[in-house]
C-alpha positions in Angstrom: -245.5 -67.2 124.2 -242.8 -66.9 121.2 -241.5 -70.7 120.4 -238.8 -69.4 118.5 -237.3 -67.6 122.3 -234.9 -69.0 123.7 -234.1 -68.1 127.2 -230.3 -68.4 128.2 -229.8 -69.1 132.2 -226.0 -68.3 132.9 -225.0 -68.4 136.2 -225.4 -71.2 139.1 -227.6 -71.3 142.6 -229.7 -73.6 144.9 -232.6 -73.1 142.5 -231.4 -74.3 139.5 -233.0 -78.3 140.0 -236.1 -76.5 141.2 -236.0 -74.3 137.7 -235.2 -77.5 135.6 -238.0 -78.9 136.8 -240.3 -76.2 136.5 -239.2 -75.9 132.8 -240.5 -79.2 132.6 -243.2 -78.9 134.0 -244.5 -76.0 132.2 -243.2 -77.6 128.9 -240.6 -75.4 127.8 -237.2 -77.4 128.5 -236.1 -77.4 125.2 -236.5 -73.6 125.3 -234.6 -73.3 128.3 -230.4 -73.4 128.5 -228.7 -74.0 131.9 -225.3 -72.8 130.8 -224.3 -72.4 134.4 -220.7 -70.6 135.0 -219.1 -69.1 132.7 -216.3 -67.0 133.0 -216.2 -65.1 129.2 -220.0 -63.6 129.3 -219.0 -61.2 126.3 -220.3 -63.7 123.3 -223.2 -64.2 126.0 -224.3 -60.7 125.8 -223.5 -60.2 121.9 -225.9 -63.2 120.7 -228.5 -61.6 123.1 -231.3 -59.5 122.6 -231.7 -58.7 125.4 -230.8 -58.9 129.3 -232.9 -59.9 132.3 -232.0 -58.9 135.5 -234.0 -61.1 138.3 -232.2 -60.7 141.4 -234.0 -59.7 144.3 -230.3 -58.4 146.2 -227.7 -56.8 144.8 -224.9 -54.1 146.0 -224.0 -53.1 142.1 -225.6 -54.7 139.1 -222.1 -55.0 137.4 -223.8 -57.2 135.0 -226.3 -54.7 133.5 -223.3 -52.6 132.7 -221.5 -55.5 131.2 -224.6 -56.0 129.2 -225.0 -52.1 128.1 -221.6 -52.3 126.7 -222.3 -55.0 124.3 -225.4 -52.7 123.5 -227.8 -54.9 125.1 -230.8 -53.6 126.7 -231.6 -54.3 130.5 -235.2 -55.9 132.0 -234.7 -55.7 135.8 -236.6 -56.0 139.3 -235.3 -52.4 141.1 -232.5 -53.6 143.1 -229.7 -51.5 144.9 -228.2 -50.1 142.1 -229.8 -50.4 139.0 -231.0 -46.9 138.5 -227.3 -45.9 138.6 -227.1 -48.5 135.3 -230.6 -48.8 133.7 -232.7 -45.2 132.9 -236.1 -46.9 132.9 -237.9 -46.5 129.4 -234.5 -45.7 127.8 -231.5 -47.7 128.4 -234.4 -50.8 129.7 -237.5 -51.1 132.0 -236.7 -51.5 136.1 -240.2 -52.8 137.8 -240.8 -53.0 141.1 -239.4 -56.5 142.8 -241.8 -59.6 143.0 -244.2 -58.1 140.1 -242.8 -60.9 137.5 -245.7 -59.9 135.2 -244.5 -56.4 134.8 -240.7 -57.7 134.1 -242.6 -59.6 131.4 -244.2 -57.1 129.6 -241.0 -54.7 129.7 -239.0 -57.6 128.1 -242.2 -58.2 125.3 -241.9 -54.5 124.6 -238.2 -55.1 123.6 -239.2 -58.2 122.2 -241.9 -57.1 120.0 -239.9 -53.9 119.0 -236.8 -54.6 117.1 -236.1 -50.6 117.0 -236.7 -49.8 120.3 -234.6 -52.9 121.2 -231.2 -51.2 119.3 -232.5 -47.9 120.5 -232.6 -49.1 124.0 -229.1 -51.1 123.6 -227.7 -47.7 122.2 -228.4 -45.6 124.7 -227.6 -48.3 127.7 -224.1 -48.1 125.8 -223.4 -44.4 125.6 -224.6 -44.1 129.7 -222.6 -47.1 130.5 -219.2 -45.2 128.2 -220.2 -42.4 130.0 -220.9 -43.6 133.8 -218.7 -46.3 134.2 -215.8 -46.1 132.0 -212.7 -47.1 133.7 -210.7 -44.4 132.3 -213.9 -41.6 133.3 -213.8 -43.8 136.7 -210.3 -43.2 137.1 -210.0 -39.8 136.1 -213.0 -38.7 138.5 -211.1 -40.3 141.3 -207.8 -38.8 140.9 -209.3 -35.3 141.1 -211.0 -35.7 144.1 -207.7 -37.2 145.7 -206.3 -33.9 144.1 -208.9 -32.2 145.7 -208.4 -34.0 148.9 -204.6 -33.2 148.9 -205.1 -29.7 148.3 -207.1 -29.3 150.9 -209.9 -28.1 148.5 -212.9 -31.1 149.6 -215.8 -29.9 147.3 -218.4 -31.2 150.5 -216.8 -28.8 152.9 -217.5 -25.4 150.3 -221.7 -26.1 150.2 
């Protein structure tokens, strides 16, 4: 709908001929990057505006954290995961899988909303400082070995 968009495919599968050719088809190839692999995504996420998470599988959406650190707001399908990494209608929208309309309109709504948009990418950053840190991570797991070790296992004192 927006000509000056610019959608930014990073990443590699056995759809990606199929995808070329749809961007052709539909007109919108010079709208479209394939930028395949790439191993540094950090300037990735910090020219974006936002992220779009598509996947129908996942175990952990590592890349919606990756993209709330670099303040970036996440569109996903609800995948294994994601609510552990995207609070729907505050960090990003999660829709239900297969309903590519709805993943649309969430990423309009960041689109149209420049405010929201930071908002959004503001508040995916503090969840993903506070969720998944690696220094929180770390922490949290060396007092439940401590716990463990001391015989003190939080489950067992319900």
């Amino acid at each position: 709908q927006n000509p000056k968009l610019c959608l930014l495919l990073v990443g590699e599968g056995p759809e990606q001929e199929a995808c070329k050719q749809l961007c052709c088809d539909l007109g919108v190839e010079d709208n479209v990057v394939f930028a395949g692999f790439i191993e540094d995504v950090v300037p990735v996420y910090l020219a974006s505006e936002i992220h779009m998470l598509t996947s129908l599988r996942e175990g952990l959406p590592s890349v919606a954290v990756e993209a709330s650190l670099a303040r970036v707001p996440t569109v996903a399908f609800e995948v294994d995961g994601i609510h552990e990494i995207v609070i729907d209608d505050r960090t990003g929208y999660v829709v239900a899988q297969g309903y590519v309309d709805a993943l649309a309109a969430g990423a309009q709504k960041l689109l149209d909303d420049a405010e929201k948009r930071k908002l959004f990418g503001m508040e995916a950053f503090g969840w993903a400082i506070e969720q998944w840190d690696h220094k929180v991570m770390v922490r949290d797991l060396n007092v439940l070995y401590q716990d463990m070790l001391n015989g003190s296992d939080k489950k067992n004192k319900v």
